[in-house]
C-alpha atoms as an extended CHARMM CRD file, in Angstrom:
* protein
*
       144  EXT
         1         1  UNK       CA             11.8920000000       -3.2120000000       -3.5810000000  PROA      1               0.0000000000
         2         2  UNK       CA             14.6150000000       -1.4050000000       -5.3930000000  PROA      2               0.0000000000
         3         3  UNK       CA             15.4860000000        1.7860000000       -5.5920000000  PROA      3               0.0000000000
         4         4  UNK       CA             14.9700000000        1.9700000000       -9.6160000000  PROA      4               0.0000000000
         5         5  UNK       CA             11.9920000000       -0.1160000000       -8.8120000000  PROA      5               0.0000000000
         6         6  UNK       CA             10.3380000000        2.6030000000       -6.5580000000  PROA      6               0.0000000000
         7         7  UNK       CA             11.7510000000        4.9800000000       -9.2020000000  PROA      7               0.0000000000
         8         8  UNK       CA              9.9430000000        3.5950000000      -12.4020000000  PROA      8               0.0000000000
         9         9  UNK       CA              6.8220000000        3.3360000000      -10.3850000000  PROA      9               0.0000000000
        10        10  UNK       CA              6.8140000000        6.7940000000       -9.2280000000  PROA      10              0.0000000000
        11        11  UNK       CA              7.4940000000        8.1460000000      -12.6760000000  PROA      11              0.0000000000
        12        12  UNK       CA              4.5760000000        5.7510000000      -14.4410000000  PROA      12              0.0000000000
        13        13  UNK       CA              2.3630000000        7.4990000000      -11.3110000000  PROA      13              0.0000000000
        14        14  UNK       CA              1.2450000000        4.6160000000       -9.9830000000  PROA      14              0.0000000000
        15        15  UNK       CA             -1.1340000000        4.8360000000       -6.9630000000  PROA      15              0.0000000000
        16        16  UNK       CA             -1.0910000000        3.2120000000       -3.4760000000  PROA      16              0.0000000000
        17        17  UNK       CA             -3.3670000000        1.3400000000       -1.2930000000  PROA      17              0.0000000000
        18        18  UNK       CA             -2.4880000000        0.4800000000        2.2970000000  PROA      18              0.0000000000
        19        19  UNK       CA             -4.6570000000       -2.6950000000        3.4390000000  PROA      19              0.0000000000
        20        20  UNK       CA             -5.1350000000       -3.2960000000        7.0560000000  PROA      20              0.0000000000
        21        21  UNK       CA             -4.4530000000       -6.9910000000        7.5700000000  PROA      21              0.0000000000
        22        22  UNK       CA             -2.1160000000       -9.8810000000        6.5640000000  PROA      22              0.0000000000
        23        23  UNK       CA             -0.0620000000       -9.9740000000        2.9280000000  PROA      23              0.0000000000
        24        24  UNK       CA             -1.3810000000      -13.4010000000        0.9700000000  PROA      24              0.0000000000
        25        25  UNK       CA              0.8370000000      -15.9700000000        1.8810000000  PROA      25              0.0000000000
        26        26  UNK       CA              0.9230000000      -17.7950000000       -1.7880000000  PROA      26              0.0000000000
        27        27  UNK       CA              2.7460000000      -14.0370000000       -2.9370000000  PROA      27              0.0000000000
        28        28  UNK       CA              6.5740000000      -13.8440000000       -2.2850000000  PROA      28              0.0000000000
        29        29  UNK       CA              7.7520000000      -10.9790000000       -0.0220000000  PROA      29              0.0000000000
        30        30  UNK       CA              9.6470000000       -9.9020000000       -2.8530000000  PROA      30              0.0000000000
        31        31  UNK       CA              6.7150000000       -9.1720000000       -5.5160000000  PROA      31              0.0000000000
        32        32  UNK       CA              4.2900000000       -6.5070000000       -6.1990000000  PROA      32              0.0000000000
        33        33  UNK       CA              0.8140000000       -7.0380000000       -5.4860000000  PROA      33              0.0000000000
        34        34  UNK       CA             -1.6590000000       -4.6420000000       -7.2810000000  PROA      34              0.0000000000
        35        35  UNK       CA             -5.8530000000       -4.2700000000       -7.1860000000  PROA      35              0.0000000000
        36        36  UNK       CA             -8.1260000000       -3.2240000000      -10.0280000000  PROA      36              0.0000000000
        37        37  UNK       CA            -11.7800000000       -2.7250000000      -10.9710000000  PROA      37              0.0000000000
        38        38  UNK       CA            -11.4360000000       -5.3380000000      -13.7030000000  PROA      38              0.0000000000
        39        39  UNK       CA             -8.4850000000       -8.6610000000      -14.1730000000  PROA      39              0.0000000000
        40        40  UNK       CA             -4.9180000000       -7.7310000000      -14.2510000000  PROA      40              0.0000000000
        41        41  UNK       CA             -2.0210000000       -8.9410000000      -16.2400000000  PROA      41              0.0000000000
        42        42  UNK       CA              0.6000000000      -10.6660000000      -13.4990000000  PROA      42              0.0000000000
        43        43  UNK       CA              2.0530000000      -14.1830000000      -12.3450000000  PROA      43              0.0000000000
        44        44  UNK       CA             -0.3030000000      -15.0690000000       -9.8590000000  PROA      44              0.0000000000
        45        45  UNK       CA             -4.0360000000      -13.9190000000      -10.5750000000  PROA      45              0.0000000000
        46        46  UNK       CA             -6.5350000000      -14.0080000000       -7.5980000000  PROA      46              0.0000000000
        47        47  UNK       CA            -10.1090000000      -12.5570000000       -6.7280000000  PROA      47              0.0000000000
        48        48  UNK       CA            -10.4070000000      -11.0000000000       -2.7700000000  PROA      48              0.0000000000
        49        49  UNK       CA            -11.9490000000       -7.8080000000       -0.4150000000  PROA      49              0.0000000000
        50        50  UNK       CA            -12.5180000000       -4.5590000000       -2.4490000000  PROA      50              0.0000000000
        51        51  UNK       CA            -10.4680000000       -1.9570000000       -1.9820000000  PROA      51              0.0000000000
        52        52  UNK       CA            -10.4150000000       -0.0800000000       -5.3910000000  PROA      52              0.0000000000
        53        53  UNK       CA            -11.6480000000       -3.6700000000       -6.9200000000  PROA      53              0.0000000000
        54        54  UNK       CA            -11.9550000000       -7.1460000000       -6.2150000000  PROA      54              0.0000000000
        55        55  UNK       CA             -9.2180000000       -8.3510000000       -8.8080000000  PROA      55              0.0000000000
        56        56  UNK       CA             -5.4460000000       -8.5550000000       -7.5520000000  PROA      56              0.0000000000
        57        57  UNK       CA             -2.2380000000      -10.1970000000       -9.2580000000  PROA      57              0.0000000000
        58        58  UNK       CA              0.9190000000      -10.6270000000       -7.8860000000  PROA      58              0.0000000000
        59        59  UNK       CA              3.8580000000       -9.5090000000      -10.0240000000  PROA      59              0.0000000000
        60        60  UNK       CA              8.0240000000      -10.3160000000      -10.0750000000  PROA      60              0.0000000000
        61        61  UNK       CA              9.8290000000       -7.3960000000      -11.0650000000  PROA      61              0.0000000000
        62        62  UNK       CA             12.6610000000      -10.3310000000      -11.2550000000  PROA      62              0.0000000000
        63        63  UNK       CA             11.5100000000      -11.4830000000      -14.5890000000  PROA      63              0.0000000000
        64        64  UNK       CA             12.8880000000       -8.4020000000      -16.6840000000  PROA      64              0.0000000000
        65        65  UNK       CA             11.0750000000      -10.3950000000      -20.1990000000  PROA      65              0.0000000000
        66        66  UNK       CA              7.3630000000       -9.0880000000      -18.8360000000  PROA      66              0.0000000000
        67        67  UNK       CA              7.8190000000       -7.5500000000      -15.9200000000  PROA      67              0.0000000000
        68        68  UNK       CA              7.4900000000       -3.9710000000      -17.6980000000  PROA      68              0.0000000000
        69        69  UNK       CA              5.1940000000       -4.7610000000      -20.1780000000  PROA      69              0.0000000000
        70        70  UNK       CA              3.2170000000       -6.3540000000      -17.5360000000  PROA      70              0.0000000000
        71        71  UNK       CA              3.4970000000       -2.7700000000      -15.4720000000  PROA      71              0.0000000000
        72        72  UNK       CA              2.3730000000       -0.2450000000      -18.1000000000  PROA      72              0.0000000000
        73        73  UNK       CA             -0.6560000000       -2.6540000000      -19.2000000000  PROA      73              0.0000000000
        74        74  UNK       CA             -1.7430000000       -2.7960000000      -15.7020000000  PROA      74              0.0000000000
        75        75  UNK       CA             -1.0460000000        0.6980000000      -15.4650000000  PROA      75              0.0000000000
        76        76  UNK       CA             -3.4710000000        0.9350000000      -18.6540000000  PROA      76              0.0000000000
        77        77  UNK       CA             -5.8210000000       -1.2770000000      -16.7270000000  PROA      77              0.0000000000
        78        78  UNK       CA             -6.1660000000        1.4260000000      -13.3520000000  PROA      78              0.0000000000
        79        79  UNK       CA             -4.2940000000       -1.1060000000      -11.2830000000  PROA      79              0.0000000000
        80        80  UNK       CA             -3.4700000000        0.0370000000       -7.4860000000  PROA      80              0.0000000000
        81        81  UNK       CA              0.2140000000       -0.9550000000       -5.8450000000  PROA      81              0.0000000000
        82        82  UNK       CA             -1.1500000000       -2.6740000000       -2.8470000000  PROA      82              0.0000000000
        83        83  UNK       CA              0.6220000000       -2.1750000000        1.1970000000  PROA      83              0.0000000000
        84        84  UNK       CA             -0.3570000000       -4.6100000000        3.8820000000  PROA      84              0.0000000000
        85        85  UNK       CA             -0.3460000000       -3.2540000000        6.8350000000  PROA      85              0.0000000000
        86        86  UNK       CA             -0.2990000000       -4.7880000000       10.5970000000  PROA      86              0.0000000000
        87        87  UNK       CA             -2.6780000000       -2.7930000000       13.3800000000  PROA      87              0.0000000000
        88        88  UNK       CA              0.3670000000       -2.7620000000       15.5270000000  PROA      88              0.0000000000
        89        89  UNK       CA              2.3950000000       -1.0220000000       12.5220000000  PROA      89              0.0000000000
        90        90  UNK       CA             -0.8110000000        1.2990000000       11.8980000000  PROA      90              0.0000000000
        91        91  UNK       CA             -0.3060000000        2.2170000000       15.7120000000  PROA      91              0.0000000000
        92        92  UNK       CA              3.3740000000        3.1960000000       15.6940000000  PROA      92              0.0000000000
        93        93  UNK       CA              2.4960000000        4.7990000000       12.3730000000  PROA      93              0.0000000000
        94        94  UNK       CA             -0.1480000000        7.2940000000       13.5160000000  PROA      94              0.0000000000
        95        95  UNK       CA              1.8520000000        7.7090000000       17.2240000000  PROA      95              0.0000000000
        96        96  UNK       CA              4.5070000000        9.1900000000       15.0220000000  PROA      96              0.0000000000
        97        97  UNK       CA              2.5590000000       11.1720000000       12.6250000000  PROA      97              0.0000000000
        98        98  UNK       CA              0.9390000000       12.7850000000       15.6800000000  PROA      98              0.0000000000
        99        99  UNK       CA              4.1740000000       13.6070000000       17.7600000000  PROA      99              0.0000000000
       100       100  UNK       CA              5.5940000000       15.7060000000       14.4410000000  PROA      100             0.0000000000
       101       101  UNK       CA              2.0870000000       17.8150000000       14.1880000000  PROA      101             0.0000000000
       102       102  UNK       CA              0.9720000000       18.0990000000       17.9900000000  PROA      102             0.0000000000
       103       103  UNK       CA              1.6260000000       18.8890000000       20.9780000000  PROA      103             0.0000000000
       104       104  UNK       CA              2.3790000000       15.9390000000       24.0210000000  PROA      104             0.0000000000
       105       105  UNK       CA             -0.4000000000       16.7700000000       25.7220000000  PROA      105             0.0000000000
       106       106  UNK       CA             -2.8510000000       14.8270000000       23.1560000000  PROA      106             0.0000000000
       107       107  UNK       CA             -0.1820000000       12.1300000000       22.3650000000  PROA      107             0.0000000000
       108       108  UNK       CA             -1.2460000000       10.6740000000       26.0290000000  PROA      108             0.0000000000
       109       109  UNK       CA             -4.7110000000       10.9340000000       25.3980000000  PROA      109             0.0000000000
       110       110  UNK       CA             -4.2240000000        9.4480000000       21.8620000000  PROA      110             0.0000000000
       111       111  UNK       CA             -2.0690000000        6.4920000000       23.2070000000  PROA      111             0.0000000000
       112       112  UNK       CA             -4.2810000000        5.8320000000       25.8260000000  PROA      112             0.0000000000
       113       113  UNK       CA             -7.6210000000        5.5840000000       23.5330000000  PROA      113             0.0000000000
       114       114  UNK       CA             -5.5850000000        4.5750000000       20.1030000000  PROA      114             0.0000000000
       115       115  UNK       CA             -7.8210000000        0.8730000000       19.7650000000  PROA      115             0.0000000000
       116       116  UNK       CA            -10.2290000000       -0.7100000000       16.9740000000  PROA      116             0.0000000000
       117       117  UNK       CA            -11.4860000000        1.5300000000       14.7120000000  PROA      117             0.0000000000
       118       118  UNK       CA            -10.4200000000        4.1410000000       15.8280000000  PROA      118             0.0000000000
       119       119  UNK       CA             -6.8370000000        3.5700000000       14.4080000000  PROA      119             0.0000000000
       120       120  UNK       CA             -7.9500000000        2.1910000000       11.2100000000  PROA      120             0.0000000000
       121       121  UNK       CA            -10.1080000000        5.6880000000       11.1480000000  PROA      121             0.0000000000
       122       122  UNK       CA             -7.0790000000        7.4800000000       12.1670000000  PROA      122             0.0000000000
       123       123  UNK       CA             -4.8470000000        5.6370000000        9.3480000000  PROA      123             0.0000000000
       124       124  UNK       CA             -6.8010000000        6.0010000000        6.8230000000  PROA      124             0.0000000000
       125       125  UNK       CA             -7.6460000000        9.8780000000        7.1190000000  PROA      125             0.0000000000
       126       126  UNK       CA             -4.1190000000       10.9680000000        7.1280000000  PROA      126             0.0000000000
       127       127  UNK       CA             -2.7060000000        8.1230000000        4.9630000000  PROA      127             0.0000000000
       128       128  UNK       CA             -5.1870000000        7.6130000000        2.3340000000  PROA      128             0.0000000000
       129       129  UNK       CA             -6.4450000000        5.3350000000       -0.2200000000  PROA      129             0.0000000000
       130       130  UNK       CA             -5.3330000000        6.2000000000       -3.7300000000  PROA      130             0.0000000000
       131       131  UNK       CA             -2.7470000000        8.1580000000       -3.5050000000  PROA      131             0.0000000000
       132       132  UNK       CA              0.3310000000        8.7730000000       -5.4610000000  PROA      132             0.0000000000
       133       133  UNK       CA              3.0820000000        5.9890000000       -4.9750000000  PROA      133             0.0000000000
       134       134  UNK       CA              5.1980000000        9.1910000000       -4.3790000000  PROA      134             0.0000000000
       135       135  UNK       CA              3.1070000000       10.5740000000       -1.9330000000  PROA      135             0.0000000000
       136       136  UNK       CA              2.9220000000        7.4090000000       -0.2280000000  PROA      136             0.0000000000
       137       137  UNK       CA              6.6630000000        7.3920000000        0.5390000000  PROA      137             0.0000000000
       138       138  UNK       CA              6.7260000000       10.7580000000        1.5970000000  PROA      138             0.0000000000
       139       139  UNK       CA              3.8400000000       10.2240000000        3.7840000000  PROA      139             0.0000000000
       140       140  UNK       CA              6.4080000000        7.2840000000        5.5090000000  PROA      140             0.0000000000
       141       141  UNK       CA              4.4950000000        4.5190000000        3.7210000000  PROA      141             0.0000000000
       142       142  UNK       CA              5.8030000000        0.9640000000        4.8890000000  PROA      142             0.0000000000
       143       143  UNK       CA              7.3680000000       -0.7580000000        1.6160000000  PROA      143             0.0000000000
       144       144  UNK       CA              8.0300000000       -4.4840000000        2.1470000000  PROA      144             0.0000000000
């Protein structure tokens, strides 16, 4: 993604879900997958796992003729940019977050017991669901 990609979607205030698991493999890396609570407008329209809805669409910023219409009618629509995350990324993720706030003596304990849910549980506390695109960057948000 773009710089005046990740620009235009901060300033339309889009928010962010990170998704633990594997990005669909019928969406190109280079697309924008959103979720909703109800269809989407998009080039590739599919139905999967709730996370703020069941309804995603896959969408080229690429094809300047509807890519922005597209975006604020989605926008319109409550639609959710969408992350996929690995657990090994997750990991790293929360290892970091943890060395900036405390001190090393719980990064040992942390890396030692750091499995299952416990990282998704850890993830998700400190990285959200919902949040502001912006704040999603800032929080060190993987964009790929």
């Amino acid at each position: 993604m773009n710089e005046s990609i990740k620009q235009l979607l901060i300033e339309m205030e889009f928010r962010a879900i990170p998704v633990i698991g594997k990005r669909p493999d019928h969406i190109p890396e280079n697309w924008l997958i959103f979720n909703a609570p109800r269809p989407l407008l998009g080039h590739e329209y599919w139905q999967g796992d709730f996370q703020h809805g069941i309804f995603y669409v896959g969408l080229d910023y690429d094809d300047d003729y509807v890519f922005k219409m597209w975006l604020e009618r989605n926008k319109g629509l409550d639609a959710w940019l969408v992350f996929y995350w690995t657990e090994d990324e997750i990991k790293q993720w929360i290892l970091n977050y943890y060395k900036e706030k405390y001190n090393q003596d719980i990064i040992g304990y942390i890396e030692d017991n750091l499995n299952g849910l416990m990282i998704q549980q850890a993830f998700y506390n400190h990285m959200g669901g919902g949040i502001s695109f912006g704040e999603y960057i800032k929080k060190g948000g993987l964009i790929k």
